[in-house]
PDB file of N, CA, C and O in Angstrom:
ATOM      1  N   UNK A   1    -110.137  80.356 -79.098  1.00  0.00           N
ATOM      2  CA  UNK A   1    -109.324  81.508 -78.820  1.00  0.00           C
ATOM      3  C   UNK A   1    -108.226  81.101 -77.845  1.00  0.00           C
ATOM      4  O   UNK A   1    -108.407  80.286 -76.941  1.00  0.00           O
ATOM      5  N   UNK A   2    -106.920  81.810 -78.124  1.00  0.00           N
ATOM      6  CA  UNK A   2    -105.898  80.899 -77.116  1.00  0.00           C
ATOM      7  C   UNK A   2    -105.604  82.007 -76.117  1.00  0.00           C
ATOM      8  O   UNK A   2    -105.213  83.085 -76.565  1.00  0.00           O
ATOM      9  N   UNK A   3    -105.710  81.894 -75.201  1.00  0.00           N
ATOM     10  CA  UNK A   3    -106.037  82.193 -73.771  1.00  0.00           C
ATOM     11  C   UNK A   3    -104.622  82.051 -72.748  1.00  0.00           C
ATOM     12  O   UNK A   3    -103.648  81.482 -73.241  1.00  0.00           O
ATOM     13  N   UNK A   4    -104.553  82.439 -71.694  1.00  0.00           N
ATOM     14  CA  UNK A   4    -103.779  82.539 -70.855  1.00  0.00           C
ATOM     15  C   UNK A   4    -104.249  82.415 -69.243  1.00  0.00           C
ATOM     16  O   UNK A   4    -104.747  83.452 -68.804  1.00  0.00           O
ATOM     17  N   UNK A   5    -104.192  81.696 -68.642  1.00  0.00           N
ATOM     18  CA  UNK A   5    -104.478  81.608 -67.312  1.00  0.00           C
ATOM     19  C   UNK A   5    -103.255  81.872 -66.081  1.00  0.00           C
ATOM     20  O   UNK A   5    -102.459  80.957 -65.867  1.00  0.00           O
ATOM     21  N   UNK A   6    -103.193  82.676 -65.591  1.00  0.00           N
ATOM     22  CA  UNK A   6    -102.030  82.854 -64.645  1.00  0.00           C
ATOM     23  C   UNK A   6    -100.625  82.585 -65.479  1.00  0.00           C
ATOM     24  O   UNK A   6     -99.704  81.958 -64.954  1.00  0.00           O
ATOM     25  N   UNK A   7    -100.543  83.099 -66.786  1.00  0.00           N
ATOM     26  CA  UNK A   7     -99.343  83.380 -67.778  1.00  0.00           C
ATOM     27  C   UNK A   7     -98.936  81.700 -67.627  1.00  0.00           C
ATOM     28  O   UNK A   7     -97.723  81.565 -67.783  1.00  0.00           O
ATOM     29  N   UNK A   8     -99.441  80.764 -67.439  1.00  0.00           N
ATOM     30  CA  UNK A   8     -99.176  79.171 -67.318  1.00  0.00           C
ATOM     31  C   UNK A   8    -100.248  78.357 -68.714  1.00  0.00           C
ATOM     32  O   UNK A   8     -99.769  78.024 -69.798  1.00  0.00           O
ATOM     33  N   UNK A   9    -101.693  78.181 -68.332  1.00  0.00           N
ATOM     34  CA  UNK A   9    -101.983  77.850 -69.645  1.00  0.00           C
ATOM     35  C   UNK A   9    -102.815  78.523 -70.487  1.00  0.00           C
ATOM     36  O   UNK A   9    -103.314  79.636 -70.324  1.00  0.00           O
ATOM     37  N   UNK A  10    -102.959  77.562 -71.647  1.00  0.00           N
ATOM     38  CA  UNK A  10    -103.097  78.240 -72.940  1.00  0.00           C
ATOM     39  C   UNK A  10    -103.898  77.568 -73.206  1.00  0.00           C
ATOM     40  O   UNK A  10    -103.791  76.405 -72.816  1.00  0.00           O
ATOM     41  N   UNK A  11    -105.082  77.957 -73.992  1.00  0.00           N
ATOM     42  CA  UNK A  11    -106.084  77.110 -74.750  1.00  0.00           C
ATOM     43  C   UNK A  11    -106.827  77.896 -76.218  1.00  0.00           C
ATOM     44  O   UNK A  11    -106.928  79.121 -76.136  1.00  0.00           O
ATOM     45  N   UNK A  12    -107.223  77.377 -77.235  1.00  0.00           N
ATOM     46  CA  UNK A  12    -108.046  77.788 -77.838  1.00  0.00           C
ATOM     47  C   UNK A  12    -109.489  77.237 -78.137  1.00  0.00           C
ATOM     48  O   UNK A  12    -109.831  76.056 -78.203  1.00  0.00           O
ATOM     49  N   UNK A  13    -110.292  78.421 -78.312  1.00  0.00           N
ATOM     50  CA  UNK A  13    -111.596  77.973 -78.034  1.00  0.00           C
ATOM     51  C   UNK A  13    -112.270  77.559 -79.984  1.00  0.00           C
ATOM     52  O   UNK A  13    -112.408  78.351 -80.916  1.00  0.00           O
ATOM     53  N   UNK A  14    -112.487  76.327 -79.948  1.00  0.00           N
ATOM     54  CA  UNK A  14    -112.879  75.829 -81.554  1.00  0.00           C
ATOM     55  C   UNK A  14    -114.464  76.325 -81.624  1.00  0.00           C
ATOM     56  O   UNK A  14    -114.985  77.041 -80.770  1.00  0.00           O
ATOM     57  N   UNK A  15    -115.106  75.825 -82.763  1.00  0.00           N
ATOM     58  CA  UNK A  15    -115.847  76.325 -83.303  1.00  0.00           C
ATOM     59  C   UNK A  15    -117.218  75.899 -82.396  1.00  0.00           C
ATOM     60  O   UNK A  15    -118.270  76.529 -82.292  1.00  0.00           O
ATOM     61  N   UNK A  16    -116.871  74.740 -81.840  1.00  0.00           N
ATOM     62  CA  UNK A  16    -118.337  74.263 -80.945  1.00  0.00           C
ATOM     63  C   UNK A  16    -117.890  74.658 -79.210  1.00  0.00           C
ATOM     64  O   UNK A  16    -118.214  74.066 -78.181  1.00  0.00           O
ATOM     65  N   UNK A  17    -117.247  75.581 -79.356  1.00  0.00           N
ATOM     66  CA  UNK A  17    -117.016  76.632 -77.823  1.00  0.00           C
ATOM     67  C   UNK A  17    -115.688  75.828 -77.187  1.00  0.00           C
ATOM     68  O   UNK A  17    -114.673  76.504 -77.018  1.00  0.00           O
ATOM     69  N   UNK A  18    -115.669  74.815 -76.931  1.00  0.00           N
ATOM     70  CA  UNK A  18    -114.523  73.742 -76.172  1.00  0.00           C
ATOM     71  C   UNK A  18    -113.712  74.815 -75.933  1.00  0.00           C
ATOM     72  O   UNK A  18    -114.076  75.958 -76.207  1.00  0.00           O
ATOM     73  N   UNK A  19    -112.484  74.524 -75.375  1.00  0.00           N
ATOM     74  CA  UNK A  19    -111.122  75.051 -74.972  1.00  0.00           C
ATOM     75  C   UNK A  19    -110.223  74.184 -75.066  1.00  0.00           C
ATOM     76  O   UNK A  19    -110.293  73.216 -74.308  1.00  0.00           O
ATOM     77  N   UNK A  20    -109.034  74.290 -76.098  1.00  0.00           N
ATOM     78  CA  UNK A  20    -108.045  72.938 -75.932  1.00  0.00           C
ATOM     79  C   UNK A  20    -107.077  74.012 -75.522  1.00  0.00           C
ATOM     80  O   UNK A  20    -107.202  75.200 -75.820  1.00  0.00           O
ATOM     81  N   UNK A  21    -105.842  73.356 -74.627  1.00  0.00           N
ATOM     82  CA  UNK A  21    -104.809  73.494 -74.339  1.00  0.00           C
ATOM     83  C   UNK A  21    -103.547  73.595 -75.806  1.00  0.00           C
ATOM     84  O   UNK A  21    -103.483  72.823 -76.762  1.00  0.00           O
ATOM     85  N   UNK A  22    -102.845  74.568 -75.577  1.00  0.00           N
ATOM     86  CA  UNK A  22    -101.811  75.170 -76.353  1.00  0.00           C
ATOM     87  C   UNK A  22    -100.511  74.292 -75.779  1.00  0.00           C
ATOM     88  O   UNK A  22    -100.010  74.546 -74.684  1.00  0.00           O
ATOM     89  N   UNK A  23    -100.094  73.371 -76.535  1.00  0.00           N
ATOM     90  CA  UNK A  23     -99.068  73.056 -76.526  1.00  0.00           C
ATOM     91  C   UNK A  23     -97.336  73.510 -76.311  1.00  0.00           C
ATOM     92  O   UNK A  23     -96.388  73.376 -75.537  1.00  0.00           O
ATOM     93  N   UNK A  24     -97.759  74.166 -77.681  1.00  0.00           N
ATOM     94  CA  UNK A  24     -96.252  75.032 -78.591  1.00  0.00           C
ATOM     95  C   UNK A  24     -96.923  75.513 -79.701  1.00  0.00           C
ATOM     96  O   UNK A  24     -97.690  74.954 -80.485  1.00  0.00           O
ATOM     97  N   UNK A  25     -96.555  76.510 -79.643  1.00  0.00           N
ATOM     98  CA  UNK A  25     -96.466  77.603 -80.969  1.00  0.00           C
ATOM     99  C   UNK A  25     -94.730  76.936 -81.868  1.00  0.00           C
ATOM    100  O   UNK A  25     -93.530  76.974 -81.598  1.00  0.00           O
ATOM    101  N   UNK A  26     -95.497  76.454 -82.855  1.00  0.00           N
ATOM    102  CA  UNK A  26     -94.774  75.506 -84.132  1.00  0.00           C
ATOM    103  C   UNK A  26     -94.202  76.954 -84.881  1.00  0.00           C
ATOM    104  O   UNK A  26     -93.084  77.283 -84.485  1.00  0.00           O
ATOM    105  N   UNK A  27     -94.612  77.547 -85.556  1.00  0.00           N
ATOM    106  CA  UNK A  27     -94.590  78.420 -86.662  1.00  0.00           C
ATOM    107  C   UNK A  27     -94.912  79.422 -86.652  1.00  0.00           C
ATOM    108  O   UNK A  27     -95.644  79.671 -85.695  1.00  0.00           O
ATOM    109  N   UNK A  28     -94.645  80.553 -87.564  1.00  0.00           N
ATOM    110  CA  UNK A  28     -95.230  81.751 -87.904  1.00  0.00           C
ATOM    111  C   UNK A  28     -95.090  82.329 -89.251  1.00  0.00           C
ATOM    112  O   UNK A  28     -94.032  82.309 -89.880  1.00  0.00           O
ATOM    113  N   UNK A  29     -96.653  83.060 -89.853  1.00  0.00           N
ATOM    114  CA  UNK A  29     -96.466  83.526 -90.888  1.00  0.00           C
ATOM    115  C   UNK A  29     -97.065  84.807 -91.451  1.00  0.00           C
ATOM    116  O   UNK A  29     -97.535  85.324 -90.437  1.00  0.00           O
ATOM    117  N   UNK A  30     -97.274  85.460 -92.261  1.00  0.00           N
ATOM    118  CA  UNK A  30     -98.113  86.534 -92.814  1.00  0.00           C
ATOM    119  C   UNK A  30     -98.982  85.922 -93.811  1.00  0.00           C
ATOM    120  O   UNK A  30     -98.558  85.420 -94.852  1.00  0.00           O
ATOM    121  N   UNK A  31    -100.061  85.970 -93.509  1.00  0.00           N
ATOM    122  CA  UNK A  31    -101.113  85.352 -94.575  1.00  0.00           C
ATOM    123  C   UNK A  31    -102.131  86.119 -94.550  1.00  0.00           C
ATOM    124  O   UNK A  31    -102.525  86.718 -93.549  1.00  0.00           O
ATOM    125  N   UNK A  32    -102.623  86.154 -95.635  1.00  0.00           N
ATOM    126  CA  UNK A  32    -103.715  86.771 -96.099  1.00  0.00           C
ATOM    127  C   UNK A  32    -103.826  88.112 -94.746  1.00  0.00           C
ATOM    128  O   UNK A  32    -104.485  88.128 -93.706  1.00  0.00           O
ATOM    129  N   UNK A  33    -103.185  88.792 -95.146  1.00  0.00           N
ATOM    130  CA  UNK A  33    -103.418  90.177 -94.022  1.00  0.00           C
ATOM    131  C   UNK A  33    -103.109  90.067 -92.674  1.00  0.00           C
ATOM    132  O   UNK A  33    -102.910  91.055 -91.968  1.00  0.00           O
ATOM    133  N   UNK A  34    -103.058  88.934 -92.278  1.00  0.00           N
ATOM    134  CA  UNK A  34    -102.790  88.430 -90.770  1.00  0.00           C
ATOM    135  C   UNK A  34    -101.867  88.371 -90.037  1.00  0.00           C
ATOM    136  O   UNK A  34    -101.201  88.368 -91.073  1.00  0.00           O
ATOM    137  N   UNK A  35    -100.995  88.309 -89.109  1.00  0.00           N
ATOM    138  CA  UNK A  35     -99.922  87.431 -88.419  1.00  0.00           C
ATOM    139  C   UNK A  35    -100.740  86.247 -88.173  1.00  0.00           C
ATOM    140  O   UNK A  35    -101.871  86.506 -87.762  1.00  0.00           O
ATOM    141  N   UNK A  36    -100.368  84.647 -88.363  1.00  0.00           N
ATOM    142  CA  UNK A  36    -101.042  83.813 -87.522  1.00  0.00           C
ATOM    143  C   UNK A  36     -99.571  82.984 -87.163  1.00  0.00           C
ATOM    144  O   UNK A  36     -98.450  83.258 -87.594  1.00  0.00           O
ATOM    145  N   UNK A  37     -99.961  81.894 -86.242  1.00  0.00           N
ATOM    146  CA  UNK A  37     -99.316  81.144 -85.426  1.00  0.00           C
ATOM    147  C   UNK A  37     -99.626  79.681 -85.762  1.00  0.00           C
ATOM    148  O   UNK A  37    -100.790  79.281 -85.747  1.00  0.00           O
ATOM    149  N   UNK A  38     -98.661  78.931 -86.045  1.00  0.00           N
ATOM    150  CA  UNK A  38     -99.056  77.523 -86.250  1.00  0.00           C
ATOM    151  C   UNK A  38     -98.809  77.048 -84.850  1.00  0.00           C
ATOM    152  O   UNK A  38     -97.685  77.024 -84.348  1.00  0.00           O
ATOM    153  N   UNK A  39    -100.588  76.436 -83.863  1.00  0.00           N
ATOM    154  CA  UNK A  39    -100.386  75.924 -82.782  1.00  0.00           C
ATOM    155  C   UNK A  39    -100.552  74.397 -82.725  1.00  0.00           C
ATOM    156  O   UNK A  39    -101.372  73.775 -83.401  1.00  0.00           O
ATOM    157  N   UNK A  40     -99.232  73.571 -81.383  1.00  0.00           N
ATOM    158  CA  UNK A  40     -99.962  72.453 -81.637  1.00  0.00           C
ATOM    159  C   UNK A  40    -100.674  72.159 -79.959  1.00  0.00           C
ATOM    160  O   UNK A  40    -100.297  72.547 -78.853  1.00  0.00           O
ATOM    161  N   UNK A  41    -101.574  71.502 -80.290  1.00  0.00           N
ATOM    162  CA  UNK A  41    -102.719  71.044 -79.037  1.00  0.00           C
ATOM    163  C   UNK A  41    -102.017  70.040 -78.744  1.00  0.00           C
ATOM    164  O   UNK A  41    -101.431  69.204 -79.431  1.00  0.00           O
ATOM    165  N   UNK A  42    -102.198  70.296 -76.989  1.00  0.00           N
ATOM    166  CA  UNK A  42    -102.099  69.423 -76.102  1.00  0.00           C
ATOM    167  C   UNK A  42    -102.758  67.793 -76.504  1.00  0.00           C
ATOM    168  O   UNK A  42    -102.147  66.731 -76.386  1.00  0.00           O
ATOM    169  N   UNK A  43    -104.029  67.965 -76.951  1.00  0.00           N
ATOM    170  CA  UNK A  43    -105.091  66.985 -77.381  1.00  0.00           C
ATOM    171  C   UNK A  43    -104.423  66.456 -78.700  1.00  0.00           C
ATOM    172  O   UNK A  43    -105.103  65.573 -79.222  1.00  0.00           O
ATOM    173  N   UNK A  44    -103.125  66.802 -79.460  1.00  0.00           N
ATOM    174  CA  UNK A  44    -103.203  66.163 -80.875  1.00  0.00           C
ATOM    175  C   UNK A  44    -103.226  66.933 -81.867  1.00  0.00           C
ATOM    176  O   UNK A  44    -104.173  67.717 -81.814  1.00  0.00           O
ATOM    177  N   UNK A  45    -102.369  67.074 -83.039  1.00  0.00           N
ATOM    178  CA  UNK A  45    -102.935  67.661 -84.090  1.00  0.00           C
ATOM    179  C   UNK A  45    -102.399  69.394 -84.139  1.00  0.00           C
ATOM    180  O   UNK A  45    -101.748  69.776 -83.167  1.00  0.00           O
ATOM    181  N   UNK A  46    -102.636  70.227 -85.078  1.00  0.00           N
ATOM    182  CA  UNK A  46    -101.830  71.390 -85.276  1.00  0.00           C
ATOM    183  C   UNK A  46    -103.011  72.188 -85.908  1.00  0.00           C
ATOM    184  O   UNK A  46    -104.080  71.754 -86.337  1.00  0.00           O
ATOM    185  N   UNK A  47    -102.561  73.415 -85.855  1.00  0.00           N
ATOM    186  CA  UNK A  47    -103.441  74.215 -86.832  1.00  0.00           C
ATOM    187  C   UNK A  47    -103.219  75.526 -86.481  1.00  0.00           C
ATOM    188  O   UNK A  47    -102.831  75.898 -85.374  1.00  0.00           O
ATOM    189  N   UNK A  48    -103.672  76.807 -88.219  1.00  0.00           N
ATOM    190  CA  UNK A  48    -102.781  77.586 -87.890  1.00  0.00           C
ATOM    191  C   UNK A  48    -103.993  78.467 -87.275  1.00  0.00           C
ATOM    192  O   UNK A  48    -105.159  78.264 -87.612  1.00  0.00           O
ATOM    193  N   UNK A  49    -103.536  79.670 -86.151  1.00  0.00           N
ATOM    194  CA  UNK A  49    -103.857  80.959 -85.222  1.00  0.00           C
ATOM    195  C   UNK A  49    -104.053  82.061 -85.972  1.00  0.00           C
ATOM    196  O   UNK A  49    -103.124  82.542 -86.622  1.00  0.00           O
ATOM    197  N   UNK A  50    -105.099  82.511 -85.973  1.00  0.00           N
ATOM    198  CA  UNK A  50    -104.646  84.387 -85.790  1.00  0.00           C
ATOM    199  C   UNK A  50    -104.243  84.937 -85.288  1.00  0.00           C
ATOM    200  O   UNK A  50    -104.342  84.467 -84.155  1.00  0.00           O
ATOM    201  N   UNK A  51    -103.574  86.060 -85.242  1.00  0.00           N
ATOM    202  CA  UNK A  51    -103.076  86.642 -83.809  1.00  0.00           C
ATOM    203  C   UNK A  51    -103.861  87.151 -83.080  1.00  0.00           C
ATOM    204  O   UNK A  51    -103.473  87.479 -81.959  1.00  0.00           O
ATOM    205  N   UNK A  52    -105.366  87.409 -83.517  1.00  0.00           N
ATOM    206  CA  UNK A  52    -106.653  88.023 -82.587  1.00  0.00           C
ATOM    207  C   UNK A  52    -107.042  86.776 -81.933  1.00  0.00           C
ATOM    208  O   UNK A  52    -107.947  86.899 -81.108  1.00  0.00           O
ATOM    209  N   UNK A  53    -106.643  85.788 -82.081  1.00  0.00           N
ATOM    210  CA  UNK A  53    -106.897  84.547 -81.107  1.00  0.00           C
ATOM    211  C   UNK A  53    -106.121  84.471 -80.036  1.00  0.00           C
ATOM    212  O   UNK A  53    -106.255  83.527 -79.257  1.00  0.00           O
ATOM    213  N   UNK A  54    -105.164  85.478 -79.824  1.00  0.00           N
ATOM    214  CA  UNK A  54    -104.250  85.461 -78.002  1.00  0.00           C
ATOM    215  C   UNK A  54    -104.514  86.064 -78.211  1.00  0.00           C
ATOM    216  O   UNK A  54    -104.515  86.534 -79.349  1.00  0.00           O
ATOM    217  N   UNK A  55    -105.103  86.663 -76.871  1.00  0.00           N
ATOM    218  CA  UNK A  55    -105.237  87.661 -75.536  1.00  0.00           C
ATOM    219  C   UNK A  55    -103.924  88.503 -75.173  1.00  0.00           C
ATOM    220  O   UNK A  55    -102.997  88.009 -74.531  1.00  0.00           O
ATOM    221  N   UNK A  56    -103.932  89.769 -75.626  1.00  0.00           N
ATOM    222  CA  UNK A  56    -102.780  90.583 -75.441  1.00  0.00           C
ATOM    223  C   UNK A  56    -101.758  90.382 -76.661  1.00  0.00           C
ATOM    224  O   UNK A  56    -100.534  90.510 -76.661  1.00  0.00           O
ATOM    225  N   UNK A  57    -102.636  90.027 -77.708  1.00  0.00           N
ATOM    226  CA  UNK A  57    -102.236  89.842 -79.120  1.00  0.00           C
ATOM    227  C   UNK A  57    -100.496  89.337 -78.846  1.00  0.00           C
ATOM    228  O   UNK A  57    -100.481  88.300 -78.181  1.00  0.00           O
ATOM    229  N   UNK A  58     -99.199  89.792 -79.175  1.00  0.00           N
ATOM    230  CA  UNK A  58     -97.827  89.499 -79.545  1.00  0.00           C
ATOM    231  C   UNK A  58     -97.315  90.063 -78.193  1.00  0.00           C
ATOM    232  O   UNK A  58     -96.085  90.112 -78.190  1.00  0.00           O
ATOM    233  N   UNK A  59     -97.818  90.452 -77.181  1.00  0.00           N
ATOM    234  CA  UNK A  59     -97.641  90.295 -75.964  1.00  0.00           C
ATOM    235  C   UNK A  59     -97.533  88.907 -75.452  1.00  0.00           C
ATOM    236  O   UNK A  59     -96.578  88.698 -74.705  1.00  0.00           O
ATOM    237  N   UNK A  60     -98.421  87.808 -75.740  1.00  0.00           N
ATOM    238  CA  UNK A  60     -99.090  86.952 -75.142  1.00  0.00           C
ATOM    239  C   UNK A  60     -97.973  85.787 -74.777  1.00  0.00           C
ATOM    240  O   UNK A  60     -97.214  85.633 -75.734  1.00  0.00           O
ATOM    241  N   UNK A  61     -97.735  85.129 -73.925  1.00  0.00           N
ATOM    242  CA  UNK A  61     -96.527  84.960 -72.977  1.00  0.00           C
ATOM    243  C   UNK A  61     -95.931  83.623 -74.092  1.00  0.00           C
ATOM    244  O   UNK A  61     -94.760  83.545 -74.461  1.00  0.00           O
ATOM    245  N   UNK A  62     -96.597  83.034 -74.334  1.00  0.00           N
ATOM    246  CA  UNK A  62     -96.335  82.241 -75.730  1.00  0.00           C
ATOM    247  C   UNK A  62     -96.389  82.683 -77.022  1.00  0.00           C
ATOM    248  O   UNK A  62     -96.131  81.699 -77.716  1.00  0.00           O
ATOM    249  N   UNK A  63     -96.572  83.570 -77.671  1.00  0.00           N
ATOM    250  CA  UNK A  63     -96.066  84.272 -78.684  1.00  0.00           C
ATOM    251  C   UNK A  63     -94.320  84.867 -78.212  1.00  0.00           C
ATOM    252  O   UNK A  63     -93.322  84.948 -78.928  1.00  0.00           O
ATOM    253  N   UNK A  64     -94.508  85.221 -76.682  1.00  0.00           N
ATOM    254  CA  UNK A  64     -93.329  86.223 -76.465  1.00  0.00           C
ATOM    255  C   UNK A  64     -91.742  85.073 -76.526  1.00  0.00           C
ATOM    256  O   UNK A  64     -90.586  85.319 -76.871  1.00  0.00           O
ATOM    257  N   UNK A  65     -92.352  83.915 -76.059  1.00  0.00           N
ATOM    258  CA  UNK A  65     -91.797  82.704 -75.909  1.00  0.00           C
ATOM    259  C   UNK A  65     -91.050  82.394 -77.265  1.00  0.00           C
ATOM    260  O   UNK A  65     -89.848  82.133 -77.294  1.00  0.00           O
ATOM    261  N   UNK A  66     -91.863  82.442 -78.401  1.00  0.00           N
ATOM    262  CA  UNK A  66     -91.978  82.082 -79.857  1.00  0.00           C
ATOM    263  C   UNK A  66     -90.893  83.086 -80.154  1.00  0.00           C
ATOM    264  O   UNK A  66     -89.754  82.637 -80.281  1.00  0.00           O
ATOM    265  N   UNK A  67     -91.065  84.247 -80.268  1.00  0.00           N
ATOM    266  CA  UNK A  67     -90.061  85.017 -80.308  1.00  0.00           C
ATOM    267  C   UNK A  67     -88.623  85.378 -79.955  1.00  0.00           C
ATOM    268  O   UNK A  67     -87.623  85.700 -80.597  1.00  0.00           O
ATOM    269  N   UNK A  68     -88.990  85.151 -78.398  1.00  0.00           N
ATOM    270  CA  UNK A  68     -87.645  84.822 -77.953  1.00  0.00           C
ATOM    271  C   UNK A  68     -87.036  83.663 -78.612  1.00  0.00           C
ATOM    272  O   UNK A  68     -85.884  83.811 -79.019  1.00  0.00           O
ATOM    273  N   UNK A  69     -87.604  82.555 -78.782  1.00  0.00           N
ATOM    274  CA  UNK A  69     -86.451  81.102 -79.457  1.00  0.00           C
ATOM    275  C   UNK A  69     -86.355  80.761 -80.878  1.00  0.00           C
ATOM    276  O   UNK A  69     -86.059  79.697 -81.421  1.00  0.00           O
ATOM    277  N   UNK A  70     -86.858  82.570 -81.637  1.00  0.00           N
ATOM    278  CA  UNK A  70     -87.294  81.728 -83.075  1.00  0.00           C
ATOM    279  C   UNK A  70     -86.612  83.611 -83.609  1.00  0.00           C
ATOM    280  O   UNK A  70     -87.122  84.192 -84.567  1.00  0.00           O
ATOM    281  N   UNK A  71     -85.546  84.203 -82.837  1.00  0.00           N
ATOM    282  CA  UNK A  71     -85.804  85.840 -83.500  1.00  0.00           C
ATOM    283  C   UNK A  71     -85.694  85.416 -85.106  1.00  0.00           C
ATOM    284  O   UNK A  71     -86.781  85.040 -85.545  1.00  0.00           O
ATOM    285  N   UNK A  72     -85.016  85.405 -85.710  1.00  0.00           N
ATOM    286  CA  UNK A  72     -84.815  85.183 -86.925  1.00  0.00           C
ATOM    287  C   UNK A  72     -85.871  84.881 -88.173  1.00  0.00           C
ATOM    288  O   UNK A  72     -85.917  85.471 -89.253  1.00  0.00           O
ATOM    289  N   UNK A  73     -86.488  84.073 -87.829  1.00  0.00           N
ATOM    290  CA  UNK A  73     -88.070  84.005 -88.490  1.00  0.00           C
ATOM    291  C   UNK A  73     -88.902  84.941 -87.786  1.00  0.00           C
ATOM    292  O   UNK A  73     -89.903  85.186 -88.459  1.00  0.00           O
ATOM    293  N   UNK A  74     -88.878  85.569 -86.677  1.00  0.00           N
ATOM    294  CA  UNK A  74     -89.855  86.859 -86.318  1.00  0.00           C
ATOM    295  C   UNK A  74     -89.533  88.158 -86.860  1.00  0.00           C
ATOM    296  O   UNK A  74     -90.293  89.122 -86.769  1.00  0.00           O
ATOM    297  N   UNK A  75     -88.319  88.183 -87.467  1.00  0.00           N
ATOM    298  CA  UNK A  75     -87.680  89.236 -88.217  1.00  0.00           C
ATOM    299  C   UNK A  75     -88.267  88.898 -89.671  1.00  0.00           C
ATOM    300  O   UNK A  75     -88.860  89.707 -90.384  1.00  0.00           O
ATOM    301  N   UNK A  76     -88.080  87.972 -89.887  1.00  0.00           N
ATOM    302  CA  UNK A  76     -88.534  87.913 -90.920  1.00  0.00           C
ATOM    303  C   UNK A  76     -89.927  88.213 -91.738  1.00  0.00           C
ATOM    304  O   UNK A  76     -90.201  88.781 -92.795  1.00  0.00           O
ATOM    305  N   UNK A  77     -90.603  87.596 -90.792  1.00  0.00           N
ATOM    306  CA  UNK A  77     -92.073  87.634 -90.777  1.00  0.00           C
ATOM    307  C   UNK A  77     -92.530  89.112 -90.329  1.00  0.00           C
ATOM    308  O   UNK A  77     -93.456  89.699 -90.887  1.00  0.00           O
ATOM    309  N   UNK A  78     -91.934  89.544 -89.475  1.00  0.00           N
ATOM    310  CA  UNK A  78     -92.157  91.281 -89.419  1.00  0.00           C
ATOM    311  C   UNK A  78     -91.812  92.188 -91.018  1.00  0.00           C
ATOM    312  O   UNK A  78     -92.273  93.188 -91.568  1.00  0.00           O
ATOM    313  N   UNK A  79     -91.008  91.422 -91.245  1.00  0.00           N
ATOM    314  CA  UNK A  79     -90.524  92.768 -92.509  1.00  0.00           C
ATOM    315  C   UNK A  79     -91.385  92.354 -93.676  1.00  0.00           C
ATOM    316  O   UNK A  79     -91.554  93.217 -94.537  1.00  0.00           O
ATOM    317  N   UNK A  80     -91.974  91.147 -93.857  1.00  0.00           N
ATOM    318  CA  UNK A  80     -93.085  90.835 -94.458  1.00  0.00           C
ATOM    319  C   UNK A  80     -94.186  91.996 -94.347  1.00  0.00           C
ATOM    320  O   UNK A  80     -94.293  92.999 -95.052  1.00  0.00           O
ATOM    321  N   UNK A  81     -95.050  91.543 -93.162  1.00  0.00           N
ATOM    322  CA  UNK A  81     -95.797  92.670 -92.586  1.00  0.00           C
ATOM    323  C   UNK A  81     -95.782  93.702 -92.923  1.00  0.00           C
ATOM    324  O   UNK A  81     -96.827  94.176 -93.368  1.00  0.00           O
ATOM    325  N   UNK A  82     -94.602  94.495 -92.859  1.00  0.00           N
ATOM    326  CA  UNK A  82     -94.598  95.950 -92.886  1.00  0.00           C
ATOM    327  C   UNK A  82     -94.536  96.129 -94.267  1.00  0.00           C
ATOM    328  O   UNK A  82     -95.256  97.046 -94.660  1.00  0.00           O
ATOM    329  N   UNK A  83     -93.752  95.402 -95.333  1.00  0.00           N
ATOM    330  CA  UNK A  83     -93.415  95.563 -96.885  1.00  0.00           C
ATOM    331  C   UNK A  83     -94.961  95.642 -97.473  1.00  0.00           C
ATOM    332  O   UNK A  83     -95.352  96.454 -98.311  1.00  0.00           O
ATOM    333  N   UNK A  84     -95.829  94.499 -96.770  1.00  0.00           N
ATOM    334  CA  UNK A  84     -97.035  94.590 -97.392  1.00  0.00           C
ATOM    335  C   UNK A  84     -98.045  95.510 -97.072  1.00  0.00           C
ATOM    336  O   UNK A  84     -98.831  95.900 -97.935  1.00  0.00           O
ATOM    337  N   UNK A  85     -98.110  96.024 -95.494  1.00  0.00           N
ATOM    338  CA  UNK A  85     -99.086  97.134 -95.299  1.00  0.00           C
ATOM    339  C   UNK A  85     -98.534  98.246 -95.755  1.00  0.00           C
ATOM    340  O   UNK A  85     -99.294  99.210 -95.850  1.00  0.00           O
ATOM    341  N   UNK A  86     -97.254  98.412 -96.112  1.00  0.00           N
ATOM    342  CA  UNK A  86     -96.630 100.202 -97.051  1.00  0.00           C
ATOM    343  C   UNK A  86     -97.242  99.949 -98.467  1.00  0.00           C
ATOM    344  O   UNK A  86     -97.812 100.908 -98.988  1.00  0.00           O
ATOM    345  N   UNK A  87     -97.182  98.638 -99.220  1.00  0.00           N
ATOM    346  CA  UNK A  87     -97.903  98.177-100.200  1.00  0.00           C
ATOM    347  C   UNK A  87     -99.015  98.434-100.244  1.00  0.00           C
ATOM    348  O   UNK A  87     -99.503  98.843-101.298  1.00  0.00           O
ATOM    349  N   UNK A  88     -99.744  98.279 -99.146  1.00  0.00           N
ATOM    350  CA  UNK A  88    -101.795  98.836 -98.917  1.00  0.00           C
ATOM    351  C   UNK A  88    -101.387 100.213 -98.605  1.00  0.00           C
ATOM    352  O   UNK A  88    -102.505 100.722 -98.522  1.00  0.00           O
ATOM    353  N   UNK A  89    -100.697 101.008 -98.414  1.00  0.00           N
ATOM    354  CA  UNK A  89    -100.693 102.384 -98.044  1.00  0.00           C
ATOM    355  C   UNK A  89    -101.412 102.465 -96.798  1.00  0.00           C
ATOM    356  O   UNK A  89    -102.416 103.171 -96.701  1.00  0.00           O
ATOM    357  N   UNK A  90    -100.862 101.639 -95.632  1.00  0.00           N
ATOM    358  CA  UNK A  90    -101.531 101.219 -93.967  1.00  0.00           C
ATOM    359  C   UNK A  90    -100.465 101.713 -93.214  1.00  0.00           C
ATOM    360  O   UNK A  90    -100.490 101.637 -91.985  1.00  0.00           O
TER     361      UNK A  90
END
């Protein structure tokens, strides 16, 4: 789960509990019902987020980050979102 400590770091917690450090938020997309986040680890390596994996969901000071330096693909990826939950009648 990617986490926030004094709005400085970031970690997500993998499947055997650990905590890695959040690098950069690479990407963003709408998948399968989701917003997720392509993160890359401090430790190496990438992989993509849910958005229920930050704390304070699209608040979260690195999502807000992502946004701020990426509006254009967050526009994008929003109107995704919304085209498809009017599609589910959500």
């Amino acid at each position: 789960m990617a986490s926030s400590s004094a709005g400085s770091t970031n970690s997500n917690d993998n499947s055997n509990g650990d905590f890695y450090d959040v690098e950069k938020i690479e990407k963003m997309r709408y998948h399968d019902g989701q917003l997720e986040f392509l993160v890359t680890w401090t430790v190496g390596g990438q992989g993509w987020e849910p958005i229920r994996s930050f704390p304070w969901g699209v608040e979260h000071v690195m999502i807000q980050e992502f946004k701020t330096n990426n509006k254009k693909r967050w526009d994008q990826v929003m109107k995704q979102k919304e085209k498809a939950e009017e599609n589910m009648g959500i």
